[in-house]
N, C-alpha and C positions, 0 to 999 in steps of 0.2 A: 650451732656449734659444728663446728669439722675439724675433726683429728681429736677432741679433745678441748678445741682451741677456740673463740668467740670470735666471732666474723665479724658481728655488728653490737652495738650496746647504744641505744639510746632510745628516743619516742618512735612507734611505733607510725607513725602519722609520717616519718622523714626516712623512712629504711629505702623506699623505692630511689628518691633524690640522691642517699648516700650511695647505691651501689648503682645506678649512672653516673655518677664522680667518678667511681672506681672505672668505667667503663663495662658494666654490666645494664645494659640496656634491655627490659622486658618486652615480648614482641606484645602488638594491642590485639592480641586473642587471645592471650594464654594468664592465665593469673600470677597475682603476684607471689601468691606463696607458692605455687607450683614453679614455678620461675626459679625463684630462692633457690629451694630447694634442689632442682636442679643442678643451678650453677655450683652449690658446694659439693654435692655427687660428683660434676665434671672436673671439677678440680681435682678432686681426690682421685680420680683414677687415670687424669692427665701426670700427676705427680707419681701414680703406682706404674705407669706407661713407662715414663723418663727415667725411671731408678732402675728398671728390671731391665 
């Protein structure tokens, strides 16, 4: 979740495949939930960047 709001909803087995669709690409050292996570941290505070 970020903001609130559901990023992804579906098998757990295809979340890496759907957020390389999206163009979120996991580097091959770093995990994937680590990653994730990340990526909706950066968002959110690219979005707290852009508004302020």
């Amino acid at each position: 979740m970020a903001e609130g709001k559901i990023v992804y909803q579906g098998p757990r087995s295809e979340v890496q495949e759907f957020f390389e669709y999206c163009g979120f690409r996991c580097p091959q050292r770093k995990g994937l939930a680590d990653f994730l996570q990340e990526v909706c941290t950066l968002r959110k505070r690219s979005s707290t960047i852009l508004v302020a």
